[in-house]
DOKOL-735406 format. One record per residue: z, y, x of N, C-alpha, C in turn; residue number from 1; residue in one letter. Coordinates in steps of 0.02 Angstrom, whole numbers, plus 50000, padded with zeros to 5 digits. Each point is the difference from the previous one (the first is absolute). Layout:
DOKOL-735406
{{Z Y X} {Z Y X} {Z Y X} NUM 'A'} ...
***
This chain:
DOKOL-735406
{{56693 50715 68399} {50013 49948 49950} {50075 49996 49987} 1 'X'} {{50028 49979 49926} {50063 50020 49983} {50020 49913 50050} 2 'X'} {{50075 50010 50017} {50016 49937 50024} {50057 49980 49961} 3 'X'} {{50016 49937 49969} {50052 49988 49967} {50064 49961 50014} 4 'X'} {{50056 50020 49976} {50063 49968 50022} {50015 49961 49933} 5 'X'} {{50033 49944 50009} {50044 49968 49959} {50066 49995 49994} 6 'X'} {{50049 50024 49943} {50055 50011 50026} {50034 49942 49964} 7 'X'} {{50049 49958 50050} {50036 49944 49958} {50078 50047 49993} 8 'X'} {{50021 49971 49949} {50068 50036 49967} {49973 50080 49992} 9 'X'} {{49973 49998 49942} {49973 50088 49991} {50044 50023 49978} 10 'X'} {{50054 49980 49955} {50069 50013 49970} {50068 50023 50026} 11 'X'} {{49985 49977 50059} {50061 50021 50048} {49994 50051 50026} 12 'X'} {{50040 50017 50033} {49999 50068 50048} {49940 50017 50036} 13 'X'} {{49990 49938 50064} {49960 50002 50022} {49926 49994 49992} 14 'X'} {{49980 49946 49948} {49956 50005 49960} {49966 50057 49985} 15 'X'} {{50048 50037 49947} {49989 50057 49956} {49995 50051 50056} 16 'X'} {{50030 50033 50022} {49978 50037 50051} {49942 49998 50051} 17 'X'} {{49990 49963 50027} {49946 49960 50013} {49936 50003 49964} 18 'X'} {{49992 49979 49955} {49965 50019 49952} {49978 50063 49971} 19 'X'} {{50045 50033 49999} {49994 50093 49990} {49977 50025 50077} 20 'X'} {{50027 49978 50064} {49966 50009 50060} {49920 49994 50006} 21 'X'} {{49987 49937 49993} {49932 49997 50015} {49966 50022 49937} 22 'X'} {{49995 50017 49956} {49943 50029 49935} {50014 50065 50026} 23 'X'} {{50050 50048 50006} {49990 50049 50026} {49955 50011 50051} 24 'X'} {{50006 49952 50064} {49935 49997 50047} {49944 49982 49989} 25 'X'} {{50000 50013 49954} {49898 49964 49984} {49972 49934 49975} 26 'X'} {{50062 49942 50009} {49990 49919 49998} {49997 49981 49935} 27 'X'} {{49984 49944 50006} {50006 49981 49938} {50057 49935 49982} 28 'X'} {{50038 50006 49969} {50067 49976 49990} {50000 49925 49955} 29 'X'} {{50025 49975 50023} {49982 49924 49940} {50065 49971 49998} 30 'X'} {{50019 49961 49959} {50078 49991 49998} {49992 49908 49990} 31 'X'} {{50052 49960 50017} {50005 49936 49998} {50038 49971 49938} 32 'X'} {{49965 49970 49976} {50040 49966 49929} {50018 49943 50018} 33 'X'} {{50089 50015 49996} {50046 49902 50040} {49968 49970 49923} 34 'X'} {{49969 49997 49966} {49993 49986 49933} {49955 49917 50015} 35 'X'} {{49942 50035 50031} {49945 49983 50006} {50016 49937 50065} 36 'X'} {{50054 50022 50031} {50016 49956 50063} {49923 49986 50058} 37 'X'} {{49942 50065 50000} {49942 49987 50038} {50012 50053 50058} 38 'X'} {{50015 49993 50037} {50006 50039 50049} {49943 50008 50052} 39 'X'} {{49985 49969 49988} {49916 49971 50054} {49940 50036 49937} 40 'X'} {{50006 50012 49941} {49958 50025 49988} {49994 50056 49958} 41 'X'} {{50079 50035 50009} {50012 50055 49998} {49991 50035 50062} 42 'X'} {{49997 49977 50063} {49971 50047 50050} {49940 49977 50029} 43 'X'} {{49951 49975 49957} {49921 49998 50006} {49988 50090 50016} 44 'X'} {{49952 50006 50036} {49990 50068 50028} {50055 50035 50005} 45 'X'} {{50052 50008 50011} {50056 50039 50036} {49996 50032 50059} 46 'X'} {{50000 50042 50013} {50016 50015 50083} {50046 50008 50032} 47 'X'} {{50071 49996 49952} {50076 50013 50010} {50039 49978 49951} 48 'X'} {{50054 49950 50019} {50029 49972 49963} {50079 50019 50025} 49 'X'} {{50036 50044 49954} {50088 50015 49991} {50035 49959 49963} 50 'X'} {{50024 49972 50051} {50046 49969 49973} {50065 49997 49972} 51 'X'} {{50007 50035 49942} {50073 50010 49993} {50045 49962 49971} 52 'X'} {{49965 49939 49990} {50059 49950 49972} {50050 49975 50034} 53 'X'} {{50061 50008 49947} {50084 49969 50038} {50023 49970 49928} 54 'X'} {{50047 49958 50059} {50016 49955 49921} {50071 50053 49956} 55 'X'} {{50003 50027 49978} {50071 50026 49945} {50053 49976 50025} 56 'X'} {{50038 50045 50024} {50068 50004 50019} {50025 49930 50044} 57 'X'} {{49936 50001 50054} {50027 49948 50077} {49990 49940 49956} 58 'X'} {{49949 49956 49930} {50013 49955 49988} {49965 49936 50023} 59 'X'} {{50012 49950 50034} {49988 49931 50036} {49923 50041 50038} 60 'X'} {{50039 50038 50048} {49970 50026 50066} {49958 49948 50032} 61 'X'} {{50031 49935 50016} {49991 49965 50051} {49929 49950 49968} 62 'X'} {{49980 49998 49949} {49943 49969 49970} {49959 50048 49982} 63 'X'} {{50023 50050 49953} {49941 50060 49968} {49961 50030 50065} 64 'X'} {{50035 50025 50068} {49964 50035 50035} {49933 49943 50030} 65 'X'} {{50030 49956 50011} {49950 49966 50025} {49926 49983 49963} 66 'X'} {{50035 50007 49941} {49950 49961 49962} {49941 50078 49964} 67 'X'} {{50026 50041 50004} {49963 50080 49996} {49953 50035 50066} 68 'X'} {{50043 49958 50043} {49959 50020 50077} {49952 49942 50002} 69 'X'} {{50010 49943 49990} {49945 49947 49997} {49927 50042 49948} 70 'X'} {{50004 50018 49940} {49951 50035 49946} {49981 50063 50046} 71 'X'} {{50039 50016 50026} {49962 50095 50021} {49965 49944 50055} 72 'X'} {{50007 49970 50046} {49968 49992 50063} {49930 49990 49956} 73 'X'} {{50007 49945 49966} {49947 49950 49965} {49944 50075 49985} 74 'X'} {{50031 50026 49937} {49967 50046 49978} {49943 50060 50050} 75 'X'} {{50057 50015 50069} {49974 50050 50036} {49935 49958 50047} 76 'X'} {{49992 49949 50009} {49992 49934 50040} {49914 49997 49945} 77 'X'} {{50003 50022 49960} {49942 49980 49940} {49968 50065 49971} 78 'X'} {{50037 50062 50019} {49964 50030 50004} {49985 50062 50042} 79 'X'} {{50032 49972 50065} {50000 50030 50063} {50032 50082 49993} 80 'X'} {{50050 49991 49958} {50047 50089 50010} {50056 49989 50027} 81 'X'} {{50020 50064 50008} {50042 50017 50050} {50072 49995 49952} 82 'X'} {{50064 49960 50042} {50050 50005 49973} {50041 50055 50011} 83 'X'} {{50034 50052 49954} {50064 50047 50019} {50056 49961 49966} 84 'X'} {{50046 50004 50056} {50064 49972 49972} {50060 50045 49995} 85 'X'} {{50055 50028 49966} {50048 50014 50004} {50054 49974 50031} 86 'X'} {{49983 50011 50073} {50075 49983 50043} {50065 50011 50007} 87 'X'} {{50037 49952 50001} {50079 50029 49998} {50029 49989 50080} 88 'X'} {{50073 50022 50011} {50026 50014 50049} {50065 49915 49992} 89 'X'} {{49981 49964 49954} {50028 49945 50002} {50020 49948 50079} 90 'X'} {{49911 50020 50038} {49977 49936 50031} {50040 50012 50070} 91 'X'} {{50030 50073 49976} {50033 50026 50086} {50083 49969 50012} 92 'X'} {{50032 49975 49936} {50056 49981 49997} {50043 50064 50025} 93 'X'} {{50066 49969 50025} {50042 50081 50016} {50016 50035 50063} 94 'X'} {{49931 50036 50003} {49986 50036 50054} {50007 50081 49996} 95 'X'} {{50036 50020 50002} {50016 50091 50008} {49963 50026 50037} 96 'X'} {{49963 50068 49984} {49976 50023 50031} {49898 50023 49973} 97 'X'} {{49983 50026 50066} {49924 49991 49955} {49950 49934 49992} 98 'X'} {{49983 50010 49934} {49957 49925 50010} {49924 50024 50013} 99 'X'} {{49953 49961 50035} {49951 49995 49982} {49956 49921 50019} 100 'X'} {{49938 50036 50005} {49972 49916 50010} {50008 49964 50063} 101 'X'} {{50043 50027 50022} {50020 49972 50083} {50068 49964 49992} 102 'X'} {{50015 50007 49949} {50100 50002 49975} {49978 49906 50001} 103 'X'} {{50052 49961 50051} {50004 49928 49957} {49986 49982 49925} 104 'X'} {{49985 49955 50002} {50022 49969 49936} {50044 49948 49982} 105 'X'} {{50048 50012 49978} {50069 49940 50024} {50042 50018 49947} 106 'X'} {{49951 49971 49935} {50027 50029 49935} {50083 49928 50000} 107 'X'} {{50038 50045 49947} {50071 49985 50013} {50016 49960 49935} 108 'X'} {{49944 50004 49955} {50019 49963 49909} {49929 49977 49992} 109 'X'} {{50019 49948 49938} {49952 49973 49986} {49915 50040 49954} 110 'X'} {{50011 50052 49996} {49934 50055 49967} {49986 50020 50061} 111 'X'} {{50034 50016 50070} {49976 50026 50069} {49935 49943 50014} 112 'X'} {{50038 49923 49993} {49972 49963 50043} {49941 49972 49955} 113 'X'} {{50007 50037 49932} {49949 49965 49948} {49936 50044 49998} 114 'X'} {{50026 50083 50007} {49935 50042 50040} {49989 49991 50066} 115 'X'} {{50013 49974 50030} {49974 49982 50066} {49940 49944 50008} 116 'X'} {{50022 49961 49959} {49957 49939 49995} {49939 50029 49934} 117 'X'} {{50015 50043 49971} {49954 50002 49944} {49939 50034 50067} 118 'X'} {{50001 50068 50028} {49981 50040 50045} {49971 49947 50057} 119 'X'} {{50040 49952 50011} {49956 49926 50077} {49937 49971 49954} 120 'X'} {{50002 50000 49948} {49948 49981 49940} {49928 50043 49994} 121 'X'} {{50022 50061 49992} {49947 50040 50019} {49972 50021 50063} 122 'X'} {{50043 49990 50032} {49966 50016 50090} {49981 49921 50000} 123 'X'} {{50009 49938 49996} {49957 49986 50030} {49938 49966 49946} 124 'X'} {{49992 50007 49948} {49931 50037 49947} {49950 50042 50049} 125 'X'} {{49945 49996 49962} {49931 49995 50033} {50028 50095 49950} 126 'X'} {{50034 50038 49964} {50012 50039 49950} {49997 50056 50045} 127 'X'} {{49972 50052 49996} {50023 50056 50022} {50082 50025 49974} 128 'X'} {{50038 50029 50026} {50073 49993 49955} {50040 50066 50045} 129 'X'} {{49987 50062 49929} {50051 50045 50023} {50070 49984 49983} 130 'X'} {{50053 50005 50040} {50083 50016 49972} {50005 50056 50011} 131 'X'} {{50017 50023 49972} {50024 50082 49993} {50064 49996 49975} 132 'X'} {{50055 50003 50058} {50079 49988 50011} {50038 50054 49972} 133 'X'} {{50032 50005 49946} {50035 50039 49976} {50065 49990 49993} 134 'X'} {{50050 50055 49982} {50071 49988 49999} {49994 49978 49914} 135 'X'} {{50079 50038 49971} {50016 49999 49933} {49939 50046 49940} 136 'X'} {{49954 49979 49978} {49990 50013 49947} {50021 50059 49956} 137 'X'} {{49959 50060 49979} {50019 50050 49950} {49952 50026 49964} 138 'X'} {{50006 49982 49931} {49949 50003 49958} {50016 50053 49937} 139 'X'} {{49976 50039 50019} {50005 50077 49953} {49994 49958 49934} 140 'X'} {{49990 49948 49965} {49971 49981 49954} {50084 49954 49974} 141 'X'} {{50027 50003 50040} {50062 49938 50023} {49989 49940 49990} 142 'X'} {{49951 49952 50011} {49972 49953 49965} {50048 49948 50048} 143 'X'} {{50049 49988 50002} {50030 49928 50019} {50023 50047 50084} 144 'X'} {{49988 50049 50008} {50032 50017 50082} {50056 50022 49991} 145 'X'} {{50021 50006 50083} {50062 50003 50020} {50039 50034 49985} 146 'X'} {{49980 50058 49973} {50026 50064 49969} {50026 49989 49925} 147 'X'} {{49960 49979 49960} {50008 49967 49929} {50053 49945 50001} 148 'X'} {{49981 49958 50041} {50038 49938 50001} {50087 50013 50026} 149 'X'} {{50002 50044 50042} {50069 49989 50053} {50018 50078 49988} 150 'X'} {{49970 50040 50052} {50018 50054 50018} {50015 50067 49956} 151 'X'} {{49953 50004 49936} {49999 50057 49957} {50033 49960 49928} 152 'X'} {{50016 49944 50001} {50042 49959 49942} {50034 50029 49934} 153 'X'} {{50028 50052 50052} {50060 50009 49950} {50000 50086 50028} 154 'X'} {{49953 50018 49988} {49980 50075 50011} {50041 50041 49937} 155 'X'} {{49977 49965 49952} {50012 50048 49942} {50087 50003 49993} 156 'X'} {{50041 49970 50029} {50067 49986 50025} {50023 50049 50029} 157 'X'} {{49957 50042 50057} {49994 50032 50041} {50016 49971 50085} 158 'X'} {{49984 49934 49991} {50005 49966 50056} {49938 49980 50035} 159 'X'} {{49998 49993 50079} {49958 49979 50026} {50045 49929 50031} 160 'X'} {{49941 49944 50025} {50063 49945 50012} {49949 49970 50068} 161 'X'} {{50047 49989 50047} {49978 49969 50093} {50024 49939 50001} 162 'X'} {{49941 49967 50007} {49994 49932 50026} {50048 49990 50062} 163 'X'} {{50021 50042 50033} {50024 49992 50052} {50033 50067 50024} 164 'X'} {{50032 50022 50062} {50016 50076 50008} {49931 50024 49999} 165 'X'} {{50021 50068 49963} {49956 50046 49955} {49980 50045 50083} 166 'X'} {{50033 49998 50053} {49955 50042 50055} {49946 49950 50042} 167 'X'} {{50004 49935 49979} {49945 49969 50040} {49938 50010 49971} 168 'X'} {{49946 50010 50061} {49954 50000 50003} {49927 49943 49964} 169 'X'} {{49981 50039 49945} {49936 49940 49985} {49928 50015 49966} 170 'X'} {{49948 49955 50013} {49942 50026 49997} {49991 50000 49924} 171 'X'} {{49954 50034 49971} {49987 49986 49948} {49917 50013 49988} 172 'X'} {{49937 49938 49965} {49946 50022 49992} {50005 50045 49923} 173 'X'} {{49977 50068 49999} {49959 50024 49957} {49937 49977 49949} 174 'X'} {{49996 49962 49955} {49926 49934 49970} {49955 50046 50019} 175 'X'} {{49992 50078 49964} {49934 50004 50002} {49974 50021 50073} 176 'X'} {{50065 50014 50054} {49977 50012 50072} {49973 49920 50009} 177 'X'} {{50035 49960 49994} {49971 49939 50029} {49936 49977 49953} 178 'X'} {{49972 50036 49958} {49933 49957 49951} {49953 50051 50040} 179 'X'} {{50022 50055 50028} {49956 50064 50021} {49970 49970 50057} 180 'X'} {{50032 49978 50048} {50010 49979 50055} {49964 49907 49992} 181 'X'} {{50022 50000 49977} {49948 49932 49975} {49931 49994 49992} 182 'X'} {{49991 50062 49972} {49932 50001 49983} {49945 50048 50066} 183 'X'} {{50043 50025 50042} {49970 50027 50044} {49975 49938 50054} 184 'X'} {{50055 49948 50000} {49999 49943 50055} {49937 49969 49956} 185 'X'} {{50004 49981 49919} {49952 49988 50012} {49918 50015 50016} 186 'X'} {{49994 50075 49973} {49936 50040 50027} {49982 49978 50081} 187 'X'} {{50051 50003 50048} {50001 49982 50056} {49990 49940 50034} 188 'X'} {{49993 49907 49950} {50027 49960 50017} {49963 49948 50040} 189 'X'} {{49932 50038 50019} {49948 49963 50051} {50009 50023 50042} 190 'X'} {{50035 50053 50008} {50046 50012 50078} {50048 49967 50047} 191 'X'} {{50026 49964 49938} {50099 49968 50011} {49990 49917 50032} 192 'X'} {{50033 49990 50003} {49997 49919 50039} {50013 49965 49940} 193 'X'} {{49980 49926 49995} {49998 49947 49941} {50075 49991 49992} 194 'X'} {{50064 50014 50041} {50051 50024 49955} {50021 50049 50045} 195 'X'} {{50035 50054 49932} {50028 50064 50046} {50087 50003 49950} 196 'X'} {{50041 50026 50072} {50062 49992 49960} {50012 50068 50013} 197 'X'} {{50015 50018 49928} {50005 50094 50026} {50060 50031 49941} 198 'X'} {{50036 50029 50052} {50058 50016 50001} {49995 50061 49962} 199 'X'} {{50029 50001 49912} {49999 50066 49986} {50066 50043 49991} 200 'X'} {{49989 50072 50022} {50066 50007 50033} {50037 50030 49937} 201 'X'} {{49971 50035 49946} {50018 50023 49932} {50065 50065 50037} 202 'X'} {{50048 49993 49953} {50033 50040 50006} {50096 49977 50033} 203 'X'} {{50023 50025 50039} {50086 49979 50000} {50029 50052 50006} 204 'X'} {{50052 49974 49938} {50071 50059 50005} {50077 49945 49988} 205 'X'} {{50035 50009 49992} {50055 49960 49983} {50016 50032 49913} 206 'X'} {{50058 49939 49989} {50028 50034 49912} {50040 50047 49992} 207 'X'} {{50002 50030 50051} {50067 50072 50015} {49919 50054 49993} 208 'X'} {{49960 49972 50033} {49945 50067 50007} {49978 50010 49933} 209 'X'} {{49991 49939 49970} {49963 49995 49926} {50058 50052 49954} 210 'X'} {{50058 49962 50010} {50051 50040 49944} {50004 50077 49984} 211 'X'} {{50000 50025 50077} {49990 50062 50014} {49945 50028 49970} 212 'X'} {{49929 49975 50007} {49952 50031 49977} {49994 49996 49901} 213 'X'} {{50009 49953 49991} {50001 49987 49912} {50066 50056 50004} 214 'X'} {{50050 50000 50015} {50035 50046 49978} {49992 50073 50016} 215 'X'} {{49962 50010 50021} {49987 50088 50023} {49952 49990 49944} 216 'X'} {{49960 49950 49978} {49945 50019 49948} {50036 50008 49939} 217 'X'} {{50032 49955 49975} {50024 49995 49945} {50091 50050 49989} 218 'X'} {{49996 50040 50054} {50054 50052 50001} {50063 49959 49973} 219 'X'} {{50027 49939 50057} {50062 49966 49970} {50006 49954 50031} 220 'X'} {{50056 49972 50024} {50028 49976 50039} {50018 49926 49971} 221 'X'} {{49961 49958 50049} {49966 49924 49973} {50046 49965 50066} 222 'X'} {{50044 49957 49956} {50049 49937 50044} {49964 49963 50038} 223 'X'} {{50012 49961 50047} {49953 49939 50038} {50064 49939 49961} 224 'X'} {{49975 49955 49972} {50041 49941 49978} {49977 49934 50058} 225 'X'} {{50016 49970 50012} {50002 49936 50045} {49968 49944 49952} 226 'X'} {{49952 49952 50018} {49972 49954 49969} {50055 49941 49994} 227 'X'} {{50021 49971 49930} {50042 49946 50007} {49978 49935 50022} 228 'X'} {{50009 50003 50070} {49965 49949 50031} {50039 49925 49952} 229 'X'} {{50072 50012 50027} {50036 49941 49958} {49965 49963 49933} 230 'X'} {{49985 50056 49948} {49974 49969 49954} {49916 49938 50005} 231 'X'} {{49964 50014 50051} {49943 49965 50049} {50025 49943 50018} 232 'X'} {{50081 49997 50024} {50012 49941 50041} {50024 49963 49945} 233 'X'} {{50052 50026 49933} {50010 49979 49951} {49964 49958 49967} 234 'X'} {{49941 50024 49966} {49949 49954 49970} {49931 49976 50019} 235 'X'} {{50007 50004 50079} {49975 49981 50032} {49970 49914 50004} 236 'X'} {{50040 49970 49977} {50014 49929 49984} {49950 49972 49942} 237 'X'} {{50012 50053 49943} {49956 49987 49936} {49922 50045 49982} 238 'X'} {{50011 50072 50051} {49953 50030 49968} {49940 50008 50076} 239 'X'} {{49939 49974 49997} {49957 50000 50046} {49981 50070 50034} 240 'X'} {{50006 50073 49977} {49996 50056 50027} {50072 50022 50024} 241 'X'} {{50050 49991 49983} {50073 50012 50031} {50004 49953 50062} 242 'X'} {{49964 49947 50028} {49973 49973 50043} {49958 50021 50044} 243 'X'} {{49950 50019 49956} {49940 50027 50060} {50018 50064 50018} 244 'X'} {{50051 50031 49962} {50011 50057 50028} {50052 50028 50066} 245 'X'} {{50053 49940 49983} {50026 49996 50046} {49992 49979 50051} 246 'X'} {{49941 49953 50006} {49974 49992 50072} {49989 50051 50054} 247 'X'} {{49954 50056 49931} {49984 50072 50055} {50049 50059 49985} 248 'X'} {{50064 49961 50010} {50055 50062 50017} {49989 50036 50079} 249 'X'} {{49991 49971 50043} {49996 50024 50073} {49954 50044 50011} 250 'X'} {{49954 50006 49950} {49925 50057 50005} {50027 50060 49993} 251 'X'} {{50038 49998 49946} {50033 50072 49970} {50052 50039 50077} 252 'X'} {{50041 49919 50026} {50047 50058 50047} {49960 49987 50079} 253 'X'} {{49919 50009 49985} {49973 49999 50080} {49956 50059 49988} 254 'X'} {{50032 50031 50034} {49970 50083 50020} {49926 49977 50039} 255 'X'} {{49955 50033 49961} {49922 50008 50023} {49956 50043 49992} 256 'X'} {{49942 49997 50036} {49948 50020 49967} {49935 49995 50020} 257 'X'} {{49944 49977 49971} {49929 49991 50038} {49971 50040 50061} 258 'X'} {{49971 49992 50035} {49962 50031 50049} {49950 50011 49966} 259 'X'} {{49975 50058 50014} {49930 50035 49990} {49943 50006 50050} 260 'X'} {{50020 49970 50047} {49926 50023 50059} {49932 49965 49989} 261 'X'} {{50010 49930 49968} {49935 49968 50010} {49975 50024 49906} 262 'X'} {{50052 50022 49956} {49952 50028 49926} {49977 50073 50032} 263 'X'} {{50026 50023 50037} {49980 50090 50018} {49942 49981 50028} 264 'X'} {{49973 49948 50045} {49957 49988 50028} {49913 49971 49964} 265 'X'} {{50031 49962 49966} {49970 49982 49946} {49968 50050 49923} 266 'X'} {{50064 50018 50000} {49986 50073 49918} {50014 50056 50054} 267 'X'} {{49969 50030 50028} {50036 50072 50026} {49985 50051 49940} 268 'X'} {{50040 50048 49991} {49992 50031 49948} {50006 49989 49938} 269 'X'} {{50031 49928 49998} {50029 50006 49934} {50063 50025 49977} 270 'X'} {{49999 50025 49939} {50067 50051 49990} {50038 49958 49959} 271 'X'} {{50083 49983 50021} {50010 49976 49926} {50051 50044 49952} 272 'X'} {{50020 49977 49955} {50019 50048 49939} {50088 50046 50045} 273 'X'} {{50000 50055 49994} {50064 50039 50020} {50051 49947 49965} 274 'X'} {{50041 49996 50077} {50068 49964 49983} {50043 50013 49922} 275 'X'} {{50003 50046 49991} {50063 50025 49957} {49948 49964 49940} 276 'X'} {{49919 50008 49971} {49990 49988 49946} {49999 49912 49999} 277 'X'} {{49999 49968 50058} {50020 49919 50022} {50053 49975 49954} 278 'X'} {{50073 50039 50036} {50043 50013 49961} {50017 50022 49939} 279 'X'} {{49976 50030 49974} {50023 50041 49933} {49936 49948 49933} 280 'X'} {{49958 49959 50039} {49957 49952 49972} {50057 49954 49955} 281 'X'} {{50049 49980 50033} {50037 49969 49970} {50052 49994 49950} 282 'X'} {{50000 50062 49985} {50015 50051 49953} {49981 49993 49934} 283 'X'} {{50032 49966 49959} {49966 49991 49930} {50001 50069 49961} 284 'X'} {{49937 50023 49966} {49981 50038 49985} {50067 50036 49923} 285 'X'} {{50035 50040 50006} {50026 50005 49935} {50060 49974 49998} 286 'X'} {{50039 49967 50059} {50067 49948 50006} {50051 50057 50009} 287 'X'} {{49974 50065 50071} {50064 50037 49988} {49954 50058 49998} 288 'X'} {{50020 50047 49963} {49987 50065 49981} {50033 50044 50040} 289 'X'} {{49953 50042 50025} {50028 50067 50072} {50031 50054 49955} 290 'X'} {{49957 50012 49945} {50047 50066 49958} {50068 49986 49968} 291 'X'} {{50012 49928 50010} {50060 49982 49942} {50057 49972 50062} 292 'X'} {{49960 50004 50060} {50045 49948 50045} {50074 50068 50036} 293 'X'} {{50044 49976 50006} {50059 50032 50028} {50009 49976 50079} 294 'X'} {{50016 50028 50036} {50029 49970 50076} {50083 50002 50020} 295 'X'} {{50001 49937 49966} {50075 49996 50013} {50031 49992 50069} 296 'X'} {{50071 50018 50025} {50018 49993 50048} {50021 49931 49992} 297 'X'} {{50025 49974 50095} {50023 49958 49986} {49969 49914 50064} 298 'X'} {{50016 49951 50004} {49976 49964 50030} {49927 49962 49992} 299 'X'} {{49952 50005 50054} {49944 49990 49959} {49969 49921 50029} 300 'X'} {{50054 49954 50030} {49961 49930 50004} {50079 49955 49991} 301 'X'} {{49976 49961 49971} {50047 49953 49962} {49989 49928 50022} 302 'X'} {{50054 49961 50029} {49999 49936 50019} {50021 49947 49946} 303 'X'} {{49956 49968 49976} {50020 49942 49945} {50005 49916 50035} 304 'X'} 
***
């Protein structure tokens, strides 16, 4: 019998991917209209409910989450499916090193301590409730990730630009590794405990590794520029994302990366996508041209 998922935020990254995940596997896919505001009877017969809703660019965190985790419980609660959540590395605050589900939680800002409490919501729900813990976000599609947003910016410039020094270490999820992987947990999810926190380990390189690789592809020698943090602290005052962003300056200069033992244990044999095409994902299609590109000499990371 086909089993069906509901995906909230089908539009987003996670959503949309998500969505292309499970119809590929056989399911049957149903999408949530914020229109309709029925969440309870948009997942009448569901057997899996993704959750990918976030509010747009960190906005009034401290009410929206709550009030989105209150509807998924309700919803999953009414029609007895299983929650997948997109976990972040928020709840660990600034801890170097590997994380996994053993890592404290002793988040350091207010989105740490606001997924923490969203996550005490679902454990203690009657909800079955996967987290599936991921780093930074990369969406071949660039739909609002990290790559689009920060890192590949100003590509066509011939710049790449680091949140922080360009040799530290950081994780990054792959969407459609993590919708792949989603959908296997859920094939699996009368196995798992009524909540499972599972650590996905995706991919880590630093922005020196990235530079290197886009530039051997694109035959040309790509700057690392420095993120103007200043300008964050600047209008920080008036503009609500030059705020939220600067909160998670410390993520960028804390060298990490997920543990894999308890997803290897869980997915053995799952493959995820070769590093370099991770990388080169972020790569807007058509920005620099390999036959037209030159490799100039010269210094190739720049401090602003």
């Amino acid at each position: 019998m086909k089993q069906t998922v509901l995906i909230l935020g089908g539009s987003g990254k996670i959503g949309s991917c998500a969505a292309d995940a499970f119809w590929d596997a056989g399911w049957e896919v149903r999408h949530y209209d914020r229109k309709t505001g029925d969440m309870v009877g948009a997942a009448a017969g569901a057997d899996v409910i993704v959750n990918g809703l976030n509010p747009p660019a960190y906005h009034d965190w401290e009410r929206t989450i709550p009030e989105i985790t209150a509807q998924v419980i309700a919803a999953a609660k009414a029609s007895g499916a299983t929650v997948i959540i997109p976990g972040n590395i928020y709840n660990y605050g600034d801890q170097p090193g590997v994380l996994d589900e053993n890592t404290p939680q002793i988040a350091t800002t207010k989105k740490g301590r606001v997924r923490i409490k969203m996550e005490e919501s679902y454990r203690a729900s009657s909800v079955q409730t996967i987290v599936l813990r991921a780093g930074n976000f990369i969406d071949p599609a660039g739909n609002g990730d990290i790559m689009s947003m920060l890192i590949m910016r100003d590509i066509k410039k011939g710049k790449i630009t680091a949140a922080a020094d360009p040799d530290i270490l950081q994780t990054y999820a792959y969407v459609p590794d993590w919708a792949r992987a989603a959908v296997k947990l859920a094939e699996t999810r009368k196995t798992l405990a009524m909540f499972e926190d599972i650590p996905f380990p995706g991919q880590a390189f630093t922005t020196a590794d990235l530079q290197r690789c886009v530039s051997d592809h694109v035959r040309r020698d790509l700057k690392i520029n420095r993120f103007p943090w200043w300008i964050m602290t600047l209008l920080s005052p008036v503009w609500e994302l030059a705020r939220e962003m600067r909160e998670m300056r410390y993520l960028y200069a804390m060298p990490h990366r997920i543990g894999a033992e308890k997803f290897n244990r869980l997915l053995p044999g799952f493959e995820p996508t070769d590093l370099e095409d991770v990388m080169l994902a972020g790569l807007p299609p058509g920005d620099i041209d390999p036959n037209d590109a030159v490799r100039p000499s010269g210094q190739t990371i720049v401090a602003n």
